[in-house]
Each structure stands twice: as structure tokens, then as C-alpha cells.
C-alpha positions in Angstrom: -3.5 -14.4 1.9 -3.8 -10.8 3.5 -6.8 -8.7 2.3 -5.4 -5.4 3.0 -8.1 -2.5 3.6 -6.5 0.9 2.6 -7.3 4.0 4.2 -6.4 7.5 2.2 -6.0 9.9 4.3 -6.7 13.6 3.3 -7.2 16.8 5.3 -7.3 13.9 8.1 -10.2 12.3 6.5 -10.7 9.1 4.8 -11.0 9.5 0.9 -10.6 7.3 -2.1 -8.6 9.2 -5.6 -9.0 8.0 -8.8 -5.7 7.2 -10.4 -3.6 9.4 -7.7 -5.1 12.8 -8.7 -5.3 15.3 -5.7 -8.2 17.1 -7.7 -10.4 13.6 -8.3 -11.0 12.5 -4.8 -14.3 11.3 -2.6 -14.6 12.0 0.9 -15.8 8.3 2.4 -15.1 9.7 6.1 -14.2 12.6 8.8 -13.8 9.7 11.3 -10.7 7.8 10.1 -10.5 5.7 13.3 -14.4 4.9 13.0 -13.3 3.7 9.4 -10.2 2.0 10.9 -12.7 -0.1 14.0 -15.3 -0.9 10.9 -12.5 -3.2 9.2 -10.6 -4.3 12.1 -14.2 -6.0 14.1 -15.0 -7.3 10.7 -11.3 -9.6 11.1 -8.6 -7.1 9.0 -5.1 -8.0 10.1 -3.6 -5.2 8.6 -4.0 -1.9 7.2 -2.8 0.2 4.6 -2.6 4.1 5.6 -1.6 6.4 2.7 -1.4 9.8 3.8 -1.8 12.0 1.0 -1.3 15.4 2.3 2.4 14.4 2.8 2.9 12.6 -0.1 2.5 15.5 -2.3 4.7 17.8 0.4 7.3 15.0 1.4 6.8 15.2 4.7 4.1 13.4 7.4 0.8 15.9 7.3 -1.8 13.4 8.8 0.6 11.5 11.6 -1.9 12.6 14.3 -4.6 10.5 12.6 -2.2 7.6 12.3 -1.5 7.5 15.7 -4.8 7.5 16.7 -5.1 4.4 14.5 -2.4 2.5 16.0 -3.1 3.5 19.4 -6.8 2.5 19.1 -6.2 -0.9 17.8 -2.1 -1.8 18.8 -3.1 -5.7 17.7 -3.4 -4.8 14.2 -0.4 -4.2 12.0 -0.2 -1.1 10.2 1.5 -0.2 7.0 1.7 3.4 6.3 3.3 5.5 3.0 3.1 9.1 2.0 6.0 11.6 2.5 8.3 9.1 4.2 11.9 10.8 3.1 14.0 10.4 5.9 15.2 7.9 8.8 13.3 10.2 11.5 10.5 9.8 10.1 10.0 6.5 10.2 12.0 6.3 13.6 8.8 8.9 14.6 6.2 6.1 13.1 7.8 2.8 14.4 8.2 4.8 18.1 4.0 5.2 17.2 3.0 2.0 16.8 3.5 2.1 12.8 4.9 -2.1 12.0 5.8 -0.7 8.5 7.0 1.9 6.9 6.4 2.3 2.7 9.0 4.4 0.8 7.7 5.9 -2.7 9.4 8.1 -4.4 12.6 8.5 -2.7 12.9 4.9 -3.0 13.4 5.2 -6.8 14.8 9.0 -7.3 17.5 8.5 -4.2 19.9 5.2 -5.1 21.0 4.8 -1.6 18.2 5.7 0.3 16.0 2.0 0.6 19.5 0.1 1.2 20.6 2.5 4.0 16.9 2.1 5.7 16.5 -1.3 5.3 19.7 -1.5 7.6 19.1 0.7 9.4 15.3 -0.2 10.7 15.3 -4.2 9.5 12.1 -6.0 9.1 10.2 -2.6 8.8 11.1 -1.3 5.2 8.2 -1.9 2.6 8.7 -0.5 -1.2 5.6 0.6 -2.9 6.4 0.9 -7.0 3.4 2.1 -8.6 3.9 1.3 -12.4 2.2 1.8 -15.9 2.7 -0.5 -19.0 6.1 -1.9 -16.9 7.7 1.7 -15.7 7.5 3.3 -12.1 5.5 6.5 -11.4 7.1 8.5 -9.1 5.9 11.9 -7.5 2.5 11.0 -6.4 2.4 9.3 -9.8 2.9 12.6 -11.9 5.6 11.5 -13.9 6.7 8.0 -15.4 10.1 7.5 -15.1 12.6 5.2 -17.0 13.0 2.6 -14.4 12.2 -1.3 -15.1 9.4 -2.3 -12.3 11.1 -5.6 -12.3 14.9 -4.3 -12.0 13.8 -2.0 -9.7 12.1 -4.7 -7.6 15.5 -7.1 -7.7 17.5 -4.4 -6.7 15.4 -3.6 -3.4 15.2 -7.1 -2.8 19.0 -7.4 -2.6 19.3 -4.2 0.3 17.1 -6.0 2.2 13.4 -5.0 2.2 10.3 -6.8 3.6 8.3 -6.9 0.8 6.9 -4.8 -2.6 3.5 -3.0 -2.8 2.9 -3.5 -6.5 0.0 -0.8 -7.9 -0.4 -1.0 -11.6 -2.2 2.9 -11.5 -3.6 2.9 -14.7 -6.5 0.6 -13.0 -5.8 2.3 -9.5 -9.5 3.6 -8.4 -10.9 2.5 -11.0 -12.3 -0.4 -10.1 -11.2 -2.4 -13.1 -9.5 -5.2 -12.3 -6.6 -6.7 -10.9 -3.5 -6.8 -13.5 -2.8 -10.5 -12.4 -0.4 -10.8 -15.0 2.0 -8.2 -13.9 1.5 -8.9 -10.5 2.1 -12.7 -11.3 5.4 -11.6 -13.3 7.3 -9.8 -10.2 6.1 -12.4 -8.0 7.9 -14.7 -9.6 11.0 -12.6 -10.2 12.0 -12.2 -6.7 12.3 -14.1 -3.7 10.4 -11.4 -1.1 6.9 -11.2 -1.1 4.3 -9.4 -3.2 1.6 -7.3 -2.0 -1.1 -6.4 -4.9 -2.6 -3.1 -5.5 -5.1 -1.3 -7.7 -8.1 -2.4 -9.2 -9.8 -4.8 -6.6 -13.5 -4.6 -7.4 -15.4 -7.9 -6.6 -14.9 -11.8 -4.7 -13.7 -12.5 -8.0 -10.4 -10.1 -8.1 -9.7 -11.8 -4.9 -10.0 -14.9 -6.2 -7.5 -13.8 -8.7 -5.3 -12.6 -6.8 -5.5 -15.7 -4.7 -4.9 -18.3 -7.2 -0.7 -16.3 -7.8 -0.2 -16.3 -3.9 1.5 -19.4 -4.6 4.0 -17.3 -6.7 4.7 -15.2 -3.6 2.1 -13.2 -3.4 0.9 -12.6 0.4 -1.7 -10.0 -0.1 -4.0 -8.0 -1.5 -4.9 -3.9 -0.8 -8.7 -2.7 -1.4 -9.6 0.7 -1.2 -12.6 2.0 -3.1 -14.5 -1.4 -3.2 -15.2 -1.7 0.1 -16.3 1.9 0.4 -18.4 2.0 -2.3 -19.8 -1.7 -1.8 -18.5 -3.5 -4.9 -16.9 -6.0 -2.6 -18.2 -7.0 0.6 -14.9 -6.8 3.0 -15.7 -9.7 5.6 -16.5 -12.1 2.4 -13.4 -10.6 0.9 -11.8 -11.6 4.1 -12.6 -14.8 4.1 -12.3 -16.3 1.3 -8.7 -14.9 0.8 -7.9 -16.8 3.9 -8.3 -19.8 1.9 -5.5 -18.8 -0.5 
């Protein structure tokens, strides 16, 4: 199993929100690539960029910074979401080094949208659907709408994406806890794989997470943790590799 290091990326620094608010954010970094080299020589084979600037504009405001990322470390596969609306921008990230593209909001607000990328860029399209008591948050997480996470999920699984970020955000930052349960329940509902976000705090969240990867569950993102210490990355690391 993946442990998936998230870097937030803000004014093209690396900070952590709590529960998607602009307003509630901690600045870990103004090096985002120092942050990127910290988690990459301690053995991350992946990484999560969010960029939040262009989330909240719907359009790419730190791509700079995320091709200095890719660029500096072109073994490591990077996952990136935040303002991803259109097929040029993710032609613009894949042509920078970018392995996979996340798409949000559009993904749930524009039918067509995730079945005509997924075609067009295969093997590239990840779905992120951030949810709360079972229904996606769209707009940076602003508003709830009326969609089933799980029917949602099925749905993108049949156009053809790579996998589903799943964030339950009422734990998101907050350092709370893994919803296993939730996680577990999509896992199981679909065929494509399951990455779990939100809530990672300690070796034993991973540990949770680790004992559903058998469900289809291939990783785990960790954000605020390993900033602020609860959970030591390279111990993280390793003992999801056992899973």
C-alpha cells in the first residue's frame, strides 16, 4: 500500500487547511520542492499536489511550482488536483511531467466531462469525491450536493478512470481519524482502486487503512501529520509496505 504525502500548495507555498477553508490555513513551507526532496529521500513513491489557488479560481495558479516538483524528481509519480476544468490543462500537466491528473468539481457538476477525459488521456484520469455523511462536496467543499458518493463512484468507474480519491472532509485536517468504514464501503463497491484521504494522524490510521487494502484499497494521502509530527513519514512508509 501507497502512503501518499500531500503537498497544498498556496501563494506557491506549502500549507495544510483545516476542513478546505481558504481562511483556516498554516504555512508549513515557502520551499515546496525542499518539502517535495524531504519525502521523496525518506522513500515516497508518489505525491499528492493540491493546488489551492486554482481550485477556488478553476484554473492552474501554482503550475510553476508543480513543475519544479516534477522536474526535480521525474522518478516519482505525481498526482495533482486543483482547477483542472479542461482537456488543456491536463494536456499542459501530463506534457510537465504530471503522471495524474485529479478532477473535482467538474467531475460531479459537468456529466460528460470525466467520460470524455478518461478517453481522451487513458490511464491518467483520477476522480477525487470529497464527501460528508455519504454526499459529495463540490466547490472547494462549500456546498454539499445531492449526489450518492457511491453512485457517483460506479458511474466514473464505468467511463474509464484510474482510480477514486476518497476524503471524508468532515475529519479532513483534523487529524481525527481515518473513516475506515466509508472508505471500506466504496472499496468494495467498485472494481478500480481506492485511495484514502482525510484524517491520517498516527501508525495506527495506517494500520487501518492497511488492514481494507485487501478491499481495493491501494493507498493512503497524509497531509498535516507529517507536518506537524503526529506520524513519523518513513515509519508510515514502511509499515504500509507491508499491507
Amino acid at each position: 500500500m501507497l502512503l501518499i504525502p500531500a503537498i497544498d500548495l498556496k501563494a506557491g507555498k506549502c500549507v495544510r487547511l483545516r476542513q478546505g477553508r481558504m481562511e483556516d490555513d498554516t504555512v508549513f513551507s515557502d520551499d515546496p520542492v525542499a518539502v517535495a526532496r524531504r519525502w521523496v529521500e525518506m522513500g515516497a513513491k508518489r505525491l499528492h499536489l493540491v493546488d489551492l489557488d486554482g481550485a477556488f479560481a478553476g484554473k492552474p495558479r501554482n503550475a510553476d511550482v508543480i513543475r519544479a516538483i516534477t522536474e526535480a524528481f521525474p522518478e516519482v509519480a505525481v498526482q495533482v488536483g486543483g482547477g483542472i476544468r479542461d482537456g488543456d490543462t491536463i494536456q499542459a500537466y501530463l506534457d510537465a511531467g504530471v503522471q495524474y491528473a485529479i478532477l473535482g468539481t467538474r467531475a460531479v457538476t459537468a456529466p460528460h466531462f470525466v467520460e470524455d477525459m478518461a478517453m481522451e488521456f487513458p490511464g491518467h484520469i483520477i476522480v477525487g469525491l470529497d464527501a460528508k455523511e455519504g454526499r459529495v462536496a463540490i466547490d472547494g467543499w462549500s456546498k454539499l450536493s445531492r449526489h450518492d458518493v457511491i453512485d457517483l463512484a460506479r458511474r466514473f468507474e464505468d467511463e474509464g478512470v484510474e482510480a477514486i480519491i476518497y476524503t471524508d472532509i468532515s475529519r479532513d485536517g483534523m487529524l481525527q481519524g481515518v473513516n475506515v468504514e466509508a472508505t471500506a464501503r466504496l472499496a468494495e463497491a467498485i472494481q478500480i482502486p481506492v485511495i484514502a484521504s482525510g484524517g491520517i494522524r498516527s501508525l495506527d490510521d495506517v494500520r487501518s487503512v492497511g488492514k481494507i487494502a485487501e478491499n481495493g484499497v491501494i493507498g493512503a494521502i497524509t497531509g498535516r501529520a507529517i507536518y506537524e509530527g503526529t506520524l513519523d513519514f518513513a515509519a508510515g512508509l514502511k509499515l504500509a509496505e507491508q499491507y
